[in-house]
N, C-alpha and C positions, 0 to 999 in steps of 0.2 A: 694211718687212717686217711682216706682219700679226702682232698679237701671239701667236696659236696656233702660227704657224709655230717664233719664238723660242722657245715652248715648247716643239716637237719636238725642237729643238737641245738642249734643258735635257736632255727625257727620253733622247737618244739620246745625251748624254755621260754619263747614269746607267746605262745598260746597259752602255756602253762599257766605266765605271769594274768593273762588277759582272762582267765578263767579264777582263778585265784580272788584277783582283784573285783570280778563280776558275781561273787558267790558270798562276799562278804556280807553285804547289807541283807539277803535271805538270811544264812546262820543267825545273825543277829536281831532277824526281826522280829519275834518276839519281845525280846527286851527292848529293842526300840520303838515299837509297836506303844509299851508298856509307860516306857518314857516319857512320847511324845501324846500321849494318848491317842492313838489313830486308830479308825477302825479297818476291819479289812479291805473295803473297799478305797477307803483311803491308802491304806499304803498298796493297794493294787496301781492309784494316781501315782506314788511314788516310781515303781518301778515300772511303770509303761511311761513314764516322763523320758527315763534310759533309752529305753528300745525305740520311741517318735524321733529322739537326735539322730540315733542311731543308724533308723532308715534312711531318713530325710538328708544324710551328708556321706551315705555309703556309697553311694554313687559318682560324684565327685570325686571320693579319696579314691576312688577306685579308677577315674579317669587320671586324675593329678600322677598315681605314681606309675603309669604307663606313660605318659609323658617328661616324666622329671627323672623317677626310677624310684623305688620303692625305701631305699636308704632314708632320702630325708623324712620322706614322709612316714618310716618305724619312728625317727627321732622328734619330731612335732607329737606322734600322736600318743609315744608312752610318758613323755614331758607332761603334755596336756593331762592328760588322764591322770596321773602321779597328782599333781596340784589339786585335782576335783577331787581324788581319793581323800585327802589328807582334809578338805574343806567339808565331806562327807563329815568329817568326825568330830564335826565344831558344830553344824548346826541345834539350833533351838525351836525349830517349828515346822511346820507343813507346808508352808509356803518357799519359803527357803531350803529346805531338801527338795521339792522341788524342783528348783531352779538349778542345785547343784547337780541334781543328778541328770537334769537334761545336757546340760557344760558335761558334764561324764560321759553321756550315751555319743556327745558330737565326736569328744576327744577321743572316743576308741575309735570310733567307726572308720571303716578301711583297713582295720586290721588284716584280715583273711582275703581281701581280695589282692592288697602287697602282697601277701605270701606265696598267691597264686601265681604273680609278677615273678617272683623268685622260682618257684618250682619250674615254670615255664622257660627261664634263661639260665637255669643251674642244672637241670637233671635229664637223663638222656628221656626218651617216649618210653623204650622197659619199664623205666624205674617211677614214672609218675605215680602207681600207683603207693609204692613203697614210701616214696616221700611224704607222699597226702597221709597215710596211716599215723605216721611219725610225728606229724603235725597236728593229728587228733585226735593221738592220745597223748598230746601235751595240755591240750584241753580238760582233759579227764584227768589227768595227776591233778593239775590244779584245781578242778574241783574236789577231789577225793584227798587232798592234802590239806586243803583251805578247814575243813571242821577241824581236825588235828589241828592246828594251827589257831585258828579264830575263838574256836568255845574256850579253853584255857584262859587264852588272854581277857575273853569276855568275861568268866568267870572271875578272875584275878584282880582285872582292873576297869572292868567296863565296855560297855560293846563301843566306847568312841576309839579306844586305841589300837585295836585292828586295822583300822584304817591308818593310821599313822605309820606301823612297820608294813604294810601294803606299798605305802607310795614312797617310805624309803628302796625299796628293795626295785621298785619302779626306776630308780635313778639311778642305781648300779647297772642296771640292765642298759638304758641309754649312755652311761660312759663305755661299755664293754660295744655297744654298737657304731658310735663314732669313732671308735680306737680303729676294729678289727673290719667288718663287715665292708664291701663293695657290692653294686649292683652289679657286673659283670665277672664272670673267671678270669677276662683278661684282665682286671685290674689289681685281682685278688694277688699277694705274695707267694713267694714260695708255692706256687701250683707248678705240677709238673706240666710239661707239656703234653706228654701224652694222654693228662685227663683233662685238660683243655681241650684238646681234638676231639677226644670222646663226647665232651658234653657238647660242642660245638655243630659236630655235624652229624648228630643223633636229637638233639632235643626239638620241643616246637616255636622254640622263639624261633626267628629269622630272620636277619639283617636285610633280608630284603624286598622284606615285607612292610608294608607302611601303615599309621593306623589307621584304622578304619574309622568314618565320622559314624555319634552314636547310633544316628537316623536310619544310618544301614542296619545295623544291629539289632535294633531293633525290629527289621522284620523279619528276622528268624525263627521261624514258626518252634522251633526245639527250645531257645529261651524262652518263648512265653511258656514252654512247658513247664520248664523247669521253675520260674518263676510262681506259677501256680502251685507247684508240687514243692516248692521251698517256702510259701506263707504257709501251709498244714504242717509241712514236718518240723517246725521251729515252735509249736505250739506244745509239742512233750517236753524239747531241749529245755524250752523255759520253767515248764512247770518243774522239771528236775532240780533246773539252775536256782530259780526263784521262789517257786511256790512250795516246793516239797517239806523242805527244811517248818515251815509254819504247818503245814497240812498233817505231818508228823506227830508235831506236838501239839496243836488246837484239836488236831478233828480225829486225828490217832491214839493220843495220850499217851503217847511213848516222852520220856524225860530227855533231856535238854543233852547228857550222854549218849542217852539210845540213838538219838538222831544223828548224832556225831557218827557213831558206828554204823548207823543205816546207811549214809550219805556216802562215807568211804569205801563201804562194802556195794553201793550201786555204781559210783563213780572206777572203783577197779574193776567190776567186771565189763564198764563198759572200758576199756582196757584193752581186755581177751576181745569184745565183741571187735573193735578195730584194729584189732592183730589178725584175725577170723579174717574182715571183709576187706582187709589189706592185699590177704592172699589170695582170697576168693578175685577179687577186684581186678589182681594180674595173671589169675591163671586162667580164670575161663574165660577170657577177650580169646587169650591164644588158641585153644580149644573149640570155641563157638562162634567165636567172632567179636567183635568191640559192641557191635548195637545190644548183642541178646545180653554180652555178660555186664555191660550196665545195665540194661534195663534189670537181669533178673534180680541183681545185688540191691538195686535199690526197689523194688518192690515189694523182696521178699520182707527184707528191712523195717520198713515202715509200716505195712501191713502187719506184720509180727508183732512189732511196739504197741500200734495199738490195738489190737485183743486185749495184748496183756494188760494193758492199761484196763480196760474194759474187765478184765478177770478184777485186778484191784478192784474196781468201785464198786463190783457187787461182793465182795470179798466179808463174809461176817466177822473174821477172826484178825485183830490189826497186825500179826505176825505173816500171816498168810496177804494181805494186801501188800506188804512190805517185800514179802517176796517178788509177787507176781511183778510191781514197781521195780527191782533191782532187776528181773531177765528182762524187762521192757526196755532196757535203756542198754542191753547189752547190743538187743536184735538194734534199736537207733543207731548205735554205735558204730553196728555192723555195715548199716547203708547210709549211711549220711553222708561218710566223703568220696561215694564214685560222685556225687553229683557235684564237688569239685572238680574230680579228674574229669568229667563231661565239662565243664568251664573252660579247661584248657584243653581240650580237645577240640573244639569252635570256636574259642575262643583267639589258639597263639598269641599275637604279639598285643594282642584286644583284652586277654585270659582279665583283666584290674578291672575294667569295666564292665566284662560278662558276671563276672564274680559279685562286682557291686552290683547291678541290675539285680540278680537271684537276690544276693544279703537283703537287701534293699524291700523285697517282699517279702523276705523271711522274717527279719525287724518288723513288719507292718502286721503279720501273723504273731509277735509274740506281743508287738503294744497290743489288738484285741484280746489275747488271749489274758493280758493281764490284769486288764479291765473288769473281763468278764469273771476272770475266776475270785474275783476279791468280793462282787456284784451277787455273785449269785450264791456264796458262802454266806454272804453279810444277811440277805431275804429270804435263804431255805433254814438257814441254820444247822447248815448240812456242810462235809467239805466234800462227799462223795458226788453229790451231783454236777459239779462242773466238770468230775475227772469223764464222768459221762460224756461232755461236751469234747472234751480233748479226744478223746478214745476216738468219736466218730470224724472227727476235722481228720487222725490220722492216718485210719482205714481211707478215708477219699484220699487223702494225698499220695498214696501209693499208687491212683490211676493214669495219674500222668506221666508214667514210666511208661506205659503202655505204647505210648506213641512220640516218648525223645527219642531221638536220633543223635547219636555223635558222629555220627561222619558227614551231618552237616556242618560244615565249617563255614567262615565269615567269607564271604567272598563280596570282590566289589566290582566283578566282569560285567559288564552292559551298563557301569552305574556313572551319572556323570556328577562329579563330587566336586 
């Protein structure tokens, strides 16, 4: 197996773990909910406490490991995370979950924009979009693996000990990363050389490219697109990630099983849906062109999700909203990582910083939306009308495909830095 490929596996057990880890306190939250007595808008405070670190340091991790290389910064930030995991499953009140989960939402952040760092110095321009698929449907195992996983134990022994085989499995992962993993092929072992040459003088890093200060970058009229069009589409991810698991069973009334099944069964087809927009993603660039076959993938994508979203909320039957919820997050699935592969495609040897910028509003769309959905459950006594809110945030967020552009690239001609 070619050593990039092994890499894939590396990165796509990293997202796995990071979704895994980020899925746990939803499955749970009922019973912690129950425990701690909170109500929904309370632990809506919980889990927008994640996503405010989250934004607020993705930008940084996302500079730091463009300048240092994205190694240390995997081992900082699954160390960190590991520790909040495991302190998640001690606390005794609302103030102090809190606090832990903001130390959580800091300690992840920068995850995905490192990986861009990686795709961008490991895999030739063909293959970007193949390696982004691989990467996000490690996200999806881990979340469609985490119920399997989490209701048993929670059943068995309590919703605090999930967290504890979370943040072990966490530290296996960071000794397998200090052993093996280098930021360059040329440091990596046993790589042959002639897939050194391949990735070398095919991919978009470029050694002879410098980086760009953030101030340029920022006025690239295609990230702010993206940037707008990544706070709406992060507003389903979350409600999947977070809210679903409770909406399920509060506003659904499916059992603490059912949901397990619901979850695994949305979470694998979004699966197919980024195996779909993996291929869609590198074939019609070559076909249409790179601008149109990003734009169409992530258009069609998001506007897709949310309908369906919108079919759920007015949905009578909770079999039938469950459905419409599991294609919703296929079609998400589908379009959510060209808007990576557009990171590194303006972004090259910048891809950690364009990546955090986007993350960075994407996080700031799931703290409101987490806010909001717990706010307006807790006042209507409904859990259908805030999926209303999401549906519509999703449908607008498909507009700003309209007008990215990826062959804007970073450039720093006429600029005096």
């Amino acid at each position: 197996m070619p050593y990039r490929y092994r890499l894939l596996i590396f990165l796509c057990s990293l997202t796995t773990l990071t979704y895994l880890d980020r899925s746990c306190i939803s499955i749970v939250g009922v019973r912690l909910k129950a425990d701690l007595g909170l109500t929904n808008e309370q632990f809506g405070w919980v889990l927008a406490s994640f996503t405010l670190a989250y934004a607020l340091f993705e930008i940084p991790s996302g500079i730091l490991g463009d300048r240092i290389g994205p190694r240390a910064v995997f081992i900082r930030i699954v160390l960190f995370w590991s520790l909040c995991t495991a302190l998640t499953g001690m606390v005794s009140g609302l103030f102090l979950l809190l606090f832990i989960r903001f130390l959580f939402g800091m300690g992840e952040s920068g995850t995905y924009p490192n990986v861009m760092i990686v795709v961008s110095r490991w895999f030739p321009v063909q293959e970007t979009g193949k390696a982004l698929t691989w990467v996000g449907i490690g996200s999806q195992i881990g979340a469609a693996v985490a119920p399997l996983i989490i209701v048993p134990l929670a059943i068995a022994y309590g919703w605090r000990v999930p967290f504890f085989v979370n943040a072990v499995i966490g530290l296996v992962w960071v000794w397998i990363c200090y052993k093996w993993f280098k930021d360059f092929p040329a440091a990596m072992k046993n790589i042959s050389a002639g897939e050194r040459t391949l990735i070398e003088t095919n991919r978009r890093f470029s050694a002879r490219q410098h980086l760009i200060p953030w101030k340029i970058i920022f006025r690239n009229k295609t990230l702010w697109a993206l940037m707008g069009m990544y706070f709406c589409c992060q507003w389903s991810n979350y409600f999947f990630v977070a809210w679903m698991p409770v909406y399920l069973q509060e506003g659904k009334h499916f059992s603490e099983n059912e949901m397990k099944i619901i979850t695994f069964i949305l979470f694998a087809v979004g699966i197919t849906g980024f195996l779909v927009g993996g291929f869609v993603g590198d074939w019609l660039p070559k076909k249409k062109g790179l601008k149109f076959g990003r734009r169409f993938t992530g258009f069609t994508g998001l506007c897709l999700c949310g309908i369906l979203i919108l079919f759920a909320a007015v949905a009578e039957q909770p079999v039938m909203a469950a459905i419409c919820l599991i294609v919703a997050n296929g079609w998400f699935s589908f379009g959510v990582m060209v808007s990576y592969a557009v990171c590194v495609d303006i972004g090259r040897n910048n891809a950690g910083t364009v990546t955090g910028a986007m993350n960075f509003c994407g996080q700031l769309g799931a703290f409101t939306m987490s806010l909001l959905f717990g706010k307006i459950a807790d006042s209507t006594h409904n859990f259908n009308y805030p999926l209303f809110m999401v549906a519509a945030v999703m449908i607008t967020g498909g507009l700003p495909w309209l007008v990215i552009d990826p062959t804007r690239q970073l450039k720093i001609e006429n600029e005096k830095l």
